[in-house]
C-alpha positions as CSV (number, residue, x, y, z in Angstrom):
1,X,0.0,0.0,0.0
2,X,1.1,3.5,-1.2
3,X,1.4,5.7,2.2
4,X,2.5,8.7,0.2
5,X,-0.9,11.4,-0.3
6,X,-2.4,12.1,-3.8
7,X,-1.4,15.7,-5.0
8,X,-4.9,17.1,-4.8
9,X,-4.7,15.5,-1.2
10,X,-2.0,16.8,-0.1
11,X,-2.3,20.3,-1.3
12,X,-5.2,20.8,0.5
13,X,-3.8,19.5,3.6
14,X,-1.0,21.9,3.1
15,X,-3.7,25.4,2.5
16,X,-5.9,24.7,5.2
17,X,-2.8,23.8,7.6
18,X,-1.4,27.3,6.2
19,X,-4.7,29.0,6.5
20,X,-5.4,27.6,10.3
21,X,-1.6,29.0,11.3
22,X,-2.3,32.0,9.3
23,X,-5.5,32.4,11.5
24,X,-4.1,31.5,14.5
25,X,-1.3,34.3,14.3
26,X,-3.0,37.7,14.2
27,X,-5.0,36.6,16.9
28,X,-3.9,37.8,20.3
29,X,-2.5,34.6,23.3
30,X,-2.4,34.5,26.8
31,X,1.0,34.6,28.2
32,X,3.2,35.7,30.8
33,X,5.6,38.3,30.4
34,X,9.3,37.7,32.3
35,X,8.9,41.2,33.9
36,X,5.3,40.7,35.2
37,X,4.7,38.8,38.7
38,X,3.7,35.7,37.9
39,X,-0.1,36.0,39.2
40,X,-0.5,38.4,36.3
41,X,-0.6,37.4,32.2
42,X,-1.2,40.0,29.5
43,X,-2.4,39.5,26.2
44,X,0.2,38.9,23.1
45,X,0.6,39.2,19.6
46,X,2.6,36.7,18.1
47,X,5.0,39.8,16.9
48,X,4.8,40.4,21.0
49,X,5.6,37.2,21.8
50,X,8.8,37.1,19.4
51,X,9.8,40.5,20.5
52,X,10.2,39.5,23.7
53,X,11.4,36.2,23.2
54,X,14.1,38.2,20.6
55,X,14.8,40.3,23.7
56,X,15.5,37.9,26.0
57,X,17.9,35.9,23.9
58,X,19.8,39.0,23.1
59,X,20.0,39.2,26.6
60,X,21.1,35.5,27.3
61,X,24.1,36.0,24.1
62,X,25.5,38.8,26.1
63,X,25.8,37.1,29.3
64,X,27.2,34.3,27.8
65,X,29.7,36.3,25.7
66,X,30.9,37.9,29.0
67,X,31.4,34.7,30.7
68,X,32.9,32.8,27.9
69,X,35.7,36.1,27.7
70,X,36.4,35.5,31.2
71,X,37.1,32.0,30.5
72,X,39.4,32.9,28.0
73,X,41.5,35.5,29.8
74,X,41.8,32.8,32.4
75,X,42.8,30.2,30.6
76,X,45.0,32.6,28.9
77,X,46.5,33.4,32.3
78,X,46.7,29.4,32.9
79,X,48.8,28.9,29.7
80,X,50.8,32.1,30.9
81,X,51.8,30.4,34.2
82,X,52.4,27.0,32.7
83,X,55.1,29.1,30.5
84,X,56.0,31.0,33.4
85,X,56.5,27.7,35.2
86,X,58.7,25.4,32.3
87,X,61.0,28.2,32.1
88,X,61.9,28.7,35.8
89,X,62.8,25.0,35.4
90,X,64.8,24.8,32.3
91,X,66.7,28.1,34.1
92,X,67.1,25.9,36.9
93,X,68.2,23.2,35.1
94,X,71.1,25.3,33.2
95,X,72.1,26.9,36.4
96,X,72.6,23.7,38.4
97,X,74.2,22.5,35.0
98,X,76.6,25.7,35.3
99,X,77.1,24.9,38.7
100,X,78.2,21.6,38.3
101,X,80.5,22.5,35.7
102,X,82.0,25.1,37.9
103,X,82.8,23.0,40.6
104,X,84.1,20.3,38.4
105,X,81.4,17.7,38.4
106,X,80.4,17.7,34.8
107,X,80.9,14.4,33.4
């Protein structure tokens, strides 16, 4: 058996889906709004509704942007102090090399 929709079918399946979202969009929903105490909703537009939703993400990518630069400067301090680190012991390691050599125990 065929699962697959005639063409006929399944465009009118796709219009009156499009027509029932259509519909459904300029009319106005019940929803709470962040900044409102929750006992309270307001109505909103779907335009509303993105607006604030728009608002709030914008929100959210600059918060994370702040935190994911403070990771970075600390992980660049990290690597800085790992550098910092290897050095002071390859500078150990040549002065106690020095060291040696200056007292005669190089072999």
């Amino acid at each position: 058996m065929n699962s697959r929709l005639s063409f006929p079918t399944g465009v009118l399946i796709f219009l009156s889906a499009s027509l029932f979202l259509a519909a459904r969009s300029a009319t106005p929903v019940l929803a709470q709004m962040p900044e409102v105490a929750p006992s309270t909703t307001m109505a909103l537009t779907l335009n509303d509704a993105i607006n604030a939703a728009e608002a709030n993400n914008r929100t959210i990518r600059v918060a994370q942007h702040a935190l994911l630069s403070e990771v970075l400067k600390v992980q660049s301090g990290l690597a800085e102090a790992d550098h910092r680190f290897i050095q002071a012991l390859l500078n150990l390691a040549a002065a106690q090399a020095d060291f040696d050599k200056a007292i005669g125990e190089d072999q």
